[in-house]
C-alpha positions in Angstrom: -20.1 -15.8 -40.4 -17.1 -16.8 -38.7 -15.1 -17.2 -42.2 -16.0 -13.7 -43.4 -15.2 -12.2 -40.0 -11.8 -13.3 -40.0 -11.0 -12.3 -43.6 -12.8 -9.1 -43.5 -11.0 -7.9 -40.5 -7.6 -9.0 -41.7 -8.4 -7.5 -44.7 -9.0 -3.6 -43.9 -6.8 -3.9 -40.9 -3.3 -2.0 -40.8 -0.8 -4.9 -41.3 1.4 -3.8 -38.4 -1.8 -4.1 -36.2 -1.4 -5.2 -33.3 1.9 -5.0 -34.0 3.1 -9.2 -33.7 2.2 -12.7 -33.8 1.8 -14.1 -30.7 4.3 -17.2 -30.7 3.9 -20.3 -33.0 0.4 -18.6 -34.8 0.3 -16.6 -37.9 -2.5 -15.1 -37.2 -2.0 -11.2 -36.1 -4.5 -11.8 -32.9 -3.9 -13.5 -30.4 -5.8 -16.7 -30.0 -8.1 -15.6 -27.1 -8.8 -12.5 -29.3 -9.8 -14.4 -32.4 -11.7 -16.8 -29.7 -13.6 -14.1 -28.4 -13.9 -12.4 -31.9 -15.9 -15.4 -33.0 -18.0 -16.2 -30.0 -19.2 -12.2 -30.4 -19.3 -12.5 -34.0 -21.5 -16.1 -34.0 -23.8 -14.6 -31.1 -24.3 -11.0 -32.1 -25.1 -9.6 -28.7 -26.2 -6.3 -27.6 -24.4 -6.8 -25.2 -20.7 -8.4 -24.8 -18.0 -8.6 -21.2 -15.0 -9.6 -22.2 -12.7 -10.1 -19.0 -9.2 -10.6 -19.6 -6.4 -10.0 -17.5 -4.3 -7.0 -17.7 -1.9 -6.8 -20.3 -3.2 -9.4 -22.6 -4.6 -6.8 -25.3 -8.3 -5.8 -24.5 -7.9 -2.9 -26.8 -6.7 -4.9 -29.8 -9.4 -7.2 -29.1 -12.0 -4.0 -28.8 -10.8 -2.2 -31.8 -10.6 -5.0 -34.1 -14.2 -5.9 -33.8 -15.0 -2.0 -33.6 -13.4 -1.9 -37.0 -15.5 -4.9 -38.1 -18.5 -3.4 -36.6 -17.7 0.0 -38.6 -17.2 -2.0 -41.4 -20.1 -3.9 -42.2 -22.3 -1.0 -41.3 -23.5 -2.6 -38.3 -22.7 0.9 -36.2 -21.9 3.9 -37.9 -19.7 5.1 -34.3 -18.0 4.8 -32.0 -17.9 5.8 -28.3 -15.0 4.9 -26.1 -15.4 5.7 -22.1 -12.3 5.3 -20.5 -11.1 6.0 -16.5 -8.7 8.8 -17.2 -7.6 11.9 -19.4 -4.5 9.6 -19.9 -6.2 6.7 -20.7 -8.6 8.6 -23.0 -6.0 10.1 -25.3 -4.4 6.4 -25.3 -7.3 5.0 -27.2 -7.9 7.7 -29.1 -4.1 6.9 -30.3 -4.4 2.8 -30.7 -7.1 3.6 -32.7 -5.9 5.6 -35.0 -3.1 3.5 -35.5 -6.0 0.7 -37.7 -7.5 3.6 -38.9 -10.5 4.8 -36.4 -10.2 8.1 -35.5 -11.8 8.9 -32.4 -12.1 13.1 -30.9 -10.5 12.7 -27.3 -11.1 16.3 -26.0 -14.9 16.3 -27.6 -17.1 18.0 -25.4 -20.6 19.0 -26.7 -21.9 19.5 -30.3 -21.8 18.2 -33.6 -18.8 16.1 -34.3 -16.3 16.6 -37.3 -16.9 14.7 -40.1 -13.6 13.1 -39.9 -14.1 11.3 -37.1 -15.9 8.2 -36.3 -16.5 8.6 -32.9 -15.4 9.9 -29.7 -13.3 9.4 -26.7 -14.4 10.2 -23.6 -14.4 9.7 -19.5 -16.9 8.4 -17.0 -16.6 11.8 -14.9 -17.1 13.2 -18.3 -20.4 11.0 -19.3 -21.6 11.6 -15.4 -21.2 15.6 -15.8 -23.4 15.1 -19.5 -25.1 12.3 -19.6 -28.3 13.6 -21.6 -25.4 14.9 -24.7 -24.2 11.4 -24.9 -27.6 9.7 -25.0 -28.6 12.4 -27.8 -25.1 11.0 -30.0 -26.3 7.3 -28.9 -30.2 8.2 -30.3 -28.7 9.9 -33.5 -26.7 7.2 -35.0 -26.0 3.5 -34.6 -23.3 3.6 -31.9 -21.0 0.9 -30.4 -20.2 2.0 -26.8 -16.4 0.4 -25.9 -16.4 0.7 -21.7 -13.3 0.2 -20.9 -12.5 -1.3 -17.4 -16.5 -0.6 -16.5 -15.8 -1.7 -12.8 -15.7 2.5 -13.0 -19.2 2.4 -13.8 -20.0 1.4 -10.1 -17.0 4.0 -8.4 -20.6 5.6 -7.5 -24.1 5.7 -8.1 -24.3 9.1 -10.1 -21.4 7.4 -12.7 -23.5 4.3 -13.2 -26.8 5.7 -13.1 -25.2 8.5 -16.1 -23.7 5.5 -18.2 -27.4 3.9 -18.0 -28.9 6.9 -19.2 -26.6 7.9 -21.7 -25.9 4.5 -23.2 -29.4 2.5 -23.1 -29.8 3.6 -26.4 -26.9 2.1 -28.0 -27.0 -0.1 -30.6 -24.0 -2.2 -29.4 -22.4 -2.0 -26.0 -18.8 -4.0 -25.1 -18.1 -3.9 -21.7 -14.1 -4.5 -20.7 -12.3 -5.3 -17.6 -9.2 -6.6 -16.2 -10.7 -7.0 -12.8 -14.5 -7.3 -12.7 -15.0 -7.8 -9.0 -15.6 -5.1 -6.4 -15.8 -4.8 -2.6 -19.1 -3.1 -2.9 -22.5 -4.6 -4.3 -23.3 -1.5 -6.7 -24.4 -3.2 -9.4 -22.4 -2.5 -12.8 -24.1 -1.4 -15.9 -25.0 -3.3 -19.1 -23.4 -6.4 -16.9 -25.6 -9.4 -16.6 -25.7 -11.1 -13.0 -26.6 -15.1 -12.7 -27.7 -16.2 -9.0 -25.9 -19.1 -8.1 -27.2 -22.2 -5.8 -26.5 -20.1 -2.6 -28.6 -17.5 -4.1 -26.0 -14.3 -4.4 -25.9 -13.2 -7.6 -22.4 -13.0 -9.3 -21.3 -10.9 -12.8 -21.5 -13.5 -15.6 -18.7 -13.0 -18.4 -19.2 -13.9 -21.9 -15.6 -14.6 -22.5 -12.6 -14.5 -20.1 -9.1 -15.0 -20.4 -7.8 -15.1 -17.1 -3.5 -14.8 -16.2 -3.1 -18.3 -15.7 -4.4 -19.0 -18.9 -2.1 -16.1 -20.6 0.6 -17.3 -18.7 0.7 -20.8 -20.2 0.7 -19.3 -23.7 3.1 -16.7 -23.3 1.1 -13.3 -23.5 1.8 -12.2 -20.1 5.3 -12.4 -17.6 5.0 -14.6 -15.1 5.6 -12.6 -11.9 7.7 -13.1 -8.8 7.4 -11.2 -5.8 9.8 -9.9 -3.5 8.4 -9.5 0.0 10.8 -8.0 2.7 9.6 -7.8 6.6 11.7 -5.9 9.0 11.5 -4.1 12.9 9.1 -1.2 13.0 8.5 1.8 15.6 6.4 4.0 15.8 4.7 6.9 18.6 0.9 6.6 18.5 -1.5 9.6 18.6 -1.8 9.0 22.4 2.2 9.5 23.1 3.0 5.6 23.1 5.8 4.1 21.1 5.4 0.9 19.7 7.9 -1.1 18.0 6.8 -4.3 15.7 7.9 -6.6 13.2 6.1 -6.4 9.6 4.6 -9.7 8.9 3.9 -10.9 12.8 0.0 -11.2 13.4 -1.4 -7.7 14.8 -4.5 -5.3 15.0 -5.6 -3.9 11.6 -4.4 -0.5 13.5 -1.2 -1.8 14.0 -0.4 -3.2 10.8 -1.9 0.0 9.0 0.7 1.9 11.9 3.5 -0.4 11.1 2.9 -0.5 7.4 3.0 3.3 7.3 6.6 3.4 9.3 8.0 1.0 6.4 6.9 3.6 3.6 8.4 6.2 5.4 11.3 7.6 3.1 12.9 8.7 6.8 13.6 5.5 7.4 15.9 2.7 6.4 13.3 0.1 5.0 12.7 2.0 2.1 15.8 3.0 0.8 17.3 -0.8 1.4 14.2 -1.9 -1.1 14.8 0.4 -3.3 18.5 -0.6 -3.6 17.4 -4.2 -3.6 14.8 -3.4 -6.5 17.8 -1.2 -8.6 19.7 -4.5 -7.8 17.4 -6.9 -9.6 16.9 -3.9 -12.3 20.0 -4.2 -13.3 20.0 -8.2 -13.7 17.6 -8.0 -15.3 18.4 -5.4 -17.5 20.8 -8.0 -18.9 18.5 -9.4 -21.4 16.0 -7.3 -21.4 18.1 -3.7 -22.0 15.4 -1.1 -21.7 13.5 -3.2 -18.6 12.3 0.3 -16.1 11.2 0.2 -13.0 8.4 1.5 -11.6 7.5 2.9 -7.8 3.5 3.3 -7.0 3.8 5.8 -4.2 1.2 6.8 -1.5 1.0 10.3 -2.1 3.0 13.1 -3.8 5.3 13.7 -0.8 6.6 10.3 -0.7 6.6 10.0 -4.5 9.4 13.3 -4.5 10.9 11.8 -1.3 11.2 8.2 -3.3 12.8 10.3 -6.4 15.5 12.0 -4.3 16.6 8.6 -2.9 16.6 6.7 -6.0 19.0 9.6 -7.4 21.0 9.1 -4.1 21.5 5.0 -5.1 21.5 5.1 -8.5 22.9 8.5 -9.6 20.8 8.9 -12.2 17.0 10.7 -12.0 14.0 9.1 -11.5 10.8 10.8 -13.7 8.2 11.4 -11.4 4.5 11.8 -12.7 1.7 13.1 -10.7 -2.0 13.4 -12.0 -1.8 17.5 -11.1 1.0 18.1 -13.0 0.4 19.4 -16.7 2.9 17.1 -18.8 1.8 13.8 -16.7 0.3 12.1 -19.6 3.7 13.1 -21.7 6.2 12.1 -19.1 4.6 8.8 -19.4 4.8 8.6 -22.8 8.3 9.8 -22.7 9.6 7.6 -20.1 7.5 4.4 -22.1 9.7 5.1 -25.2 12.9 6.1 -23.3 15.6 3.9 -21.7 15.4 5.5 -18.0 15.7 3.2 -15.7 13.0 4.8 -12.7 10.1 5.9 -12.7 7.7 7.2 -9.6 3.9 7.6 -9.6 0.8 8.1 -7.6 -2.1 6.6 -8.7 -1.5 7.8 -12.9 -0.1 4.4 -13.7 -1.9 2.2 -11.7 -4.4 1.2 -13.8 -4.5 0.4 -17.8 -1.7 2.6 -18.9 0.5 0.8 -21.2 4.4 0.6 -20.7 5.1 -2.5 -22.1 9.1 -2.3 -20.5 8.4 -1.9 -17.0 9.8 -5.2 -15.6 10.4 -4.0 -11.7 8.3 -2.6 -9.1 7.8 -1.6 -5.6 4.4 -1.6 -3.7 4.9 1.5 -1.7 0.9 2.7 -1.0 -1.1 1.2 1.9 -3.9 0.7 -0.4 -4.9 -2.8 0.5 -8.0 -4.0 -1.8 -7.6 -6.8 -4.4 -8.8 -4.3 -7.3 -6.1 -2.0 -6.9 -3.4 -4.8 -6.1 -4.1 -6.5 -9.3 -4.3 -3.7 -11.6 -1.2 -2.2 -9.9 0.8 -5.6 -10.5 -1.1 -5.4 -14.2 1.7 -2.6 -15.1 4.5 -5.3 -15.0 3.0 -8.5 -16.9 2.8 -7.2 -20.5 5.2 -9.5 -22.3 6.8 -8.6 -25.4 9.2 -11.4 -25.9 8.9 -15.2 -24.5 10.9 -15.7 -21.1 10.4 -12.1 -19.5 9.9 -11.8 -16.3 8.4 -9.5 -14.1 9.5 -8.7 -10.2 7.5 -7.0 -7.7 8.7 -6.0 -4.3 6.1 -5.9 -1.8 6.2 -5.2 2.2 5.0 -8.3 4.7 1.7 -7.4 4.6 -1.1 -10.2 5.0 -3.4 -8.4 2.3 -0.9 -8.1 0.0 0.9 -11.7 0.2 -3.0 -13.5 -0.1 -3.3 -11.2 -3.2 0.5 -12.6 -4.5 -0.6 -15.7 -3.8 -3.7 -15.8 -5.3 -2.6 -14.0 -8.7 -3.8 -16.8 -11.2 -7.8 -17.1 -9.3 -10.5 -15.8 -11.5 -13.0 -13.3 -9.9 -16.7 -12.3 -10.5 -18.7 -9.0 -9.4 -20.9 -10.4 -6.1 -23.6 -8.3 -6.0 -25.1 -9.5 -3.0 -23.2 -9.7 0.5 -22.9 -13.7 1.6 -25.6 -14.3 4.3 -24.1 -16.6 6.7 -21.6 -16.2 9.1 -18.4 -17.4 8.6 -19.5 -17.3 4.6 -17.9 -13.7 4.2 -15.9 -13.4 0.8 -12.0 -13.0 2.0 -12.0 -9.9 -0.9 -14.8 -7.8 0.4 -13.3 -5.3 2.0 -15.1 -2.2 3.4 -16.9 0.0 1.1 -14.1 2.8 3.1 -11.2 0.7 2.0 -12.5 0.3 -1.8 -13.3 4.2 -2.2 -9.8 4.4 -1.3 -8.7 2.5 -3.9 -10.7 4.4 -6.8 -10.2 7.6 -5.5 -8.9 9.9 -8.2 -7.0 12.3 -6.0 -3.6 11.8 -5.0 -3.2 13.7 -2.2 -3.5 12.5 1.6 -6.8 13.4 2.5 -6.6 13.4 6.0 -8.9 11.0 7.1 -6.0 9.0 8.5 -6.0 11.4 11.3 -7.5 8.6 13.5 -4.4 6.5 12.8 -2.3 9.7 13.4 1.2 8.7 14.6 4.7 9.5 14.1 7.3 6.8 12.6 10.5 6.5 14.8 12.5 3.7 12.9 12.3 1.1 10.3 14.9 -1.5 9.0 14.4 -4.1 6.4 14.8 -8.1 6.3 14.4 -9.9 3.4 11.9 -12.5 4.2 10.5 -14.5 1.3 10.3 -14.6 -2.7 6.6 -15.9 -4.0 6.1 -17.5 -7.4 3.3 -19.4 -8.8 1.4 -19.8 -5.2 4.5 -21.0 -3.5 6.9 -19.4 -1.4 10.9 -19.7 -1.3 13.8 -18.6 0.8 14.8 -17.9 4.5 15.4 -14.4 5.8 18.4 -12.7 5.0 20.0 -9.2 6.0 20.1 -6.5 2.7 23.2 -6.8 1.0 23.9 -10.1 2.2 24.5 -13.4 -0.3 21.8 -15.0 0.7 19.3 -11.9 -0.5 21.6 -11.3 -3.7 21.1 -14.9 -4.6 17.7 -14.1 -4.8 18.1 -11.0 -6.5 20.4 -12.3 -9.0 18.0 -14.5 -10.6 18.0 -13.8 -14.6 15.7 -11.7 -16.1 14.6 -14.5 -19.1 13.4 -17.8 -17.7 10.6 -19.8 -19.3 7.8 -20.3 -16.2 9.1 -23.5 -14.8 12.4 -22.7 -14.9 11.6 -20.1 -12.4 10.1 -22.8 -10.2 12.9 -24.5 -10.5 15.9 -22.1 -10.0 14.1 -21.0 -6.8 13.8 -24.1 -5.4 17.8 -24.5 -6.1 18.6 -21.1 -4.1 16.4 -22.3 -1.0 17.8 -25.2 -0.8 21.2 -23.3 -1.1 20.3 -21.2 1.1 19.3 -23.8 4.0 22.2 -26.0 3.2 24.7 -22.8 3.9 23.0 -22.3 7.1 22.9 -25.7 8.9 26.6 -24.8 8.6 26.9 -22.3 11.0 26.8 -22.8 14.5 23.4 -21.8 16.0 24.7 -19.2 17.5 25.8 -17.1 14.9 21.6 -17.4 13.3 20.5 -13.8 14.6 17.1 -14.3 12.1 14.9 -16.8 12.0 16.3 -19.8 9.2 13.1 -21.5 8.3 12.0 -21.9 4.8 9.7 -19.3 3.6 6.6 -22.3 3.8 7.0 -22.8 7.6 6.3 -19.2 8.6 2.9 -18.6 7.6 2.0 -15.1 7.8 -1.1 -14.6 8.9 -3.3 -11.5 9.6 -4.9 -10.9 13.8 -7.8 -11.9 12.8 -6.7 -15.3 11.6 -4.6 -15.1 14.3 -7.9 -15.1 16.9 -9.9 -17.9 14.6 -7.0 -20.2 15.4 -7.5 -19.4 19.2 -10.9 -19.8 19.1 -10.2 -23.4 17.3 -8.3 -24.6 19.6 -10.4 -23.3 22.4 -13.2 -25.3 21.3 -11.5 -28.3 20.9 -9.7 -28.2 24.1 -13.3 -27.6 25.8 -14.8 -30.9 24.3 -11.7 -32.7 24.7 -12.3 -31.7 28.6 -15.5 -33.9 28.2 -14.9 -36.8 26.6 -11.0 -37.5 29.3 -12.6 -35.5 32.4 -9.2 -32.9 32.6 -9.5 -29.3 33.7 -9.2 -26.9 30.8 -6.2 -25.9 32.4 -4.5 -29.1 33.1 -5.0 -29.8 29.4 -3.4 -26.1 28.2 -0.4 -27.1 30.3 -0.2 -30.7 29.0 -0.4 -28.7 25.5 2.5 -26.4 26.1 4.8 -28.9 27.5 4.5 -31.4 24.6 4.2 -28.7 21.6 6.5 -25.8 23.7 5.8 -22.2 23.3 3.8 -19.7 25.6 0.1 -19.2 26.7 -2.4 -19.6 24.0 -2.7 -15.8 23.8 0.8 -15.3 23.1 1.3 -18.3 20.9 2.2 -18.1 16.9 0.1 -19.5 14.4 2.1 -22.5 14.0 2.3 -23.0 17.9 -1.8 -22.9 17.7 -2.0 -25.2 14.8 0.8 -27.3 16.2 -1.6 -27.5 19.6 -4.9 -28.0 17.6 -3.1 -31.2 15.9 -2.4 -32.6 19.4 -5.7 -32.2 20.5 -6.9 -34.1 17.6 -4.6 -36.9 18.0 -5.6 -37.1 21.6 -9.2 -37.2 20.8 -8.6 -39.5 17.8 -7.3 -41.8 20.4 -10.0 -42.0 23.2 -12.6 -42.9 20.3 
């Protein structure tokens, strides 16, 4: 079966389909493709979820076994539910391009006979469900659900796909992403209880980034984060003024986090320069590389344009989802040489333009979904050695996320029981509606957070790569920052690794030069200033707070005789003052002490 698969598909395949080799193979797919190809092609399920990370080619993958499929008469059509219009009409064209044609703008009645199958949305099969389970009954269908995550936005969208798909012959489910926040199950996805007993999405293939990182498919990504002093007047009349990155209240951080993205101020328009900067390195090897700002809102995506005209002279194209041409700006800018590009929400998921190599983070959106698809725009590689650079505020969310880039996620459909046992990811159902919401607009339901920014100024605070973090802080502009910013657009992964271990050390070396006085940031290496969030912040507390409490019964001391003791050996102020590393610093003490008496 195997054999015959691969020589059949070859076979009636368009030769420039998918378009290359991936390094060192002859083959035309990729090696997870043909892996996957096989395992679907040995098994013949009715049902198939293929996770693989974005930009690693789920469509090539879809539409090559779609063509098989269509083929050997196993389905006589196709149905392809995407999350956008955009998205939509892009299928419609990849698969045209090996000879499918799919109707994007079908919307009831019989189809032309020179198509072989449809294109269509999950509003769109949630509006008709009944019309597409009619198509589905009629004729042996293959139903391609592209990112289904969508499927469980809400419970009218999966209960539609049910019902207009439980008829299908063949159903492939795809995803980049496939956990949630929420525990709406996802359709036509099987879930396997573990030995806790919460059930989690089982995948019949996945090809995760770390894996398509070692073989070249996808850039390896470095982010730039950049911290900075904030202020802002609350809803009640009160200014604060904070640094990004310090431990605060989820309200403070959202405040201070907001202030940042404020085009008004002078955070903004120093990470834009810093991102134009690294642009235009990397622009050195990689000629057409773009750049790409995900923006909040359509106010600050204009207010974003009109700065990156002021830096860079040139004009930045600016799509937003209620603007007619959106879908062909895209498309434009994806086959242009322009160097910007800003966007709310319209490229944030699955749209393909393979030459954006830069971007900056500038929504508050905090959930891992939209983090990961949002840095999916940047991996796609074309040649071997690109790399991709994302600039991101201080943000504990969003450096966990950075962090965390290479760990593989399933769907939980049931919330952990115990306490303490809550999954770092699962954000509030609030937070995650925010995240797939398909409007652009501020919706005002931040009114409870209303508050006016004053002032913002940015630091460059740390580069991560690969899990680890690099660099001290550095002003904007200064050659500490354009070290970083200067480093060359094609590296092979461990050179990366390697070069920014170089320019820390660099950097540390240059500043155990200068007399202490002259250090007006704080010079430690990226790895000894955790960032943590408040609530972190309060767990370490609490640690230590427990562990001062029974050291106070096994050596007889006061609780506040041993605080004291604490703070003169370890230095700092009260616990409810103290930095993480203070507390941790503390809690070590404690258990040396206690290590001791035993």
């Amino acid at each position: 079966m195997t054999t015959t698969a691969s020589s059949s598909t070859s076979h009636h395949l368009s030769p420039a389909f998918p378009g290359r080799a991936p390094w060192g193979t002859a083959s035309k797919l990729r090696a997870w493709q043909q892996g996957a190809m096989e395992k679907y092609l040995q098994e013949q399920p009715r049902d198939f979820l293929a996770v693989a990370t974005p930009g690693a080619g789920k469509t090539t993958f879809a539409l090559t076994l779609a063509s098989w499929l269509l083929h050997h008469h196993v389905v006589q059509q196709v149905t392809v539910v995407a999350p956008t219009e955009h998205l939509k009409k892009q299928w419609a064209e990849a698969a045209a391009r090996i000879g499918i044609k799919l109707d994007p703008e079908y919307s009831a009645g019989p189809l032309s006979r020179e198509y072989h199958g449809i294109a269509v949305t999950y509003a769109g099969v949630g509006v008709r469900p009944m019309l597409h389970r009619n198509r589905s009954e009629q004729r042996k269908t293959l139903v391609i659900l592209d990112e289904i995550h969508h499927a469980g936005d809400s419970k009218s969208w999966g209960e539609a796909c049910l019902e207009a798909f439980e008829p299908a012959t063949r159903r492939l489910a795809l995803t980049g992403t496939p956990f949630r926040s929420d525990t709406n199950p996802i359709p036509f996805v099987t879930y396997e209880e573990g030995n806790d007993g919460i059930r989690r999405s089982a995948a019949d293939y996945t090809y995760g980034y770390g894996s398509a990182l070692a073989d070249g498919v996808v850039r390896p990504v470095i982010f730039m984060s950049y911290s900075g002093n904030m202020r802002w007047r609350t809803k009640a009349g009160d200014e604060i003024a904070a640094r990004l990155g310090e431990p605060m209240t989820k309200d403070a951080v959202s405040q201070a986090w907001r202030t940042a993205l404020d085009p008004r101020g002078e955070w903004m328009p120093a990470v834009l320069r810093a991102a134009d900067q690294r642009l235009t390195e990397v622009r050195k090897a990689i000629p057409d590389a773009g750049a790409l700002v995900i923006a909040a809102d359509q106010d600050s995506a204009r207010a974003y344009a009109k700065l990156i005209r002021e830096i860079t002279g040139s004009k930045a194209t600016v799509v937003l989802s209620d603007d007619v041409g959106a879908s062909k700006n895209i498309d434009t800018f994806s086959q242009g040489t322009d160097r910007w590009m800003v966007a709310v929400r319209m490229v944030s998921e699955g749209v393909d333009v393979p030459r954006l190599a830069v971007g900056v983070y500038a929504t508050t959106i905090s959930t891992p979904l939209f983090f990961a698809q949002a840095v999916g725009r940047f991996v796609r590689s074309r040649r071997r050695g690109e790399t991709a650079s994302v600039f991101l505020p201080t943000v504990p969310d969003l450096l966990t996320f950075a962090n965390e880039m290479e760990r593989e996620r399933d769907h939980v459909l049931d919330k952990p029981k115990k306490e303490g046992e809550e999954d770092p990811y699962a954000e509030s159902e609030k937070e995650m509606d925010e995240a797939n919401r398909e409007q652009d607009e501020d919706t005002g339901e931040q009114e409870q957070f209303a508050f006016e920014a004053l002032e913002s100024e940015a630091t460059f605070d740390r580069v991560m790569y690969n899990g680890a973090e690099f660099g001290m802080q550095a002003h904007p502009g200064s050659e500490e920052e354009q070290d970083y910013l200067g480093i060359p657009g094609l590296l092979e992964p461990d050179q990366v690794q390697l070069l920014l271990q170089k320019r820390q050390a660099r950097q540390i070396a240059h500043s155990r030069k200068k007399p202490d006085g002259e250090a007006d940031l704080l010079e430690l290496p990226a790895e000894r200033r955790p960032v943590v969030s408040h609530k972190e912040l309060m767990e370490l507390r609490k640690q230590l707070n427990t562990m001062v409490g029974a050291y106070v019964h096994q050596s007889g001391k006061p609780h506040g005789v041993i605080h004291t003791e604490l703070r003169r050996l370890c230095g700092g102020p009260p616990s409810a003052e103290a930095t993480a590393g203070q507390l941790r610093q503390r809690i070590a003490k404690v258990q040396e002490w206690a290590t001791r008496m035993k």
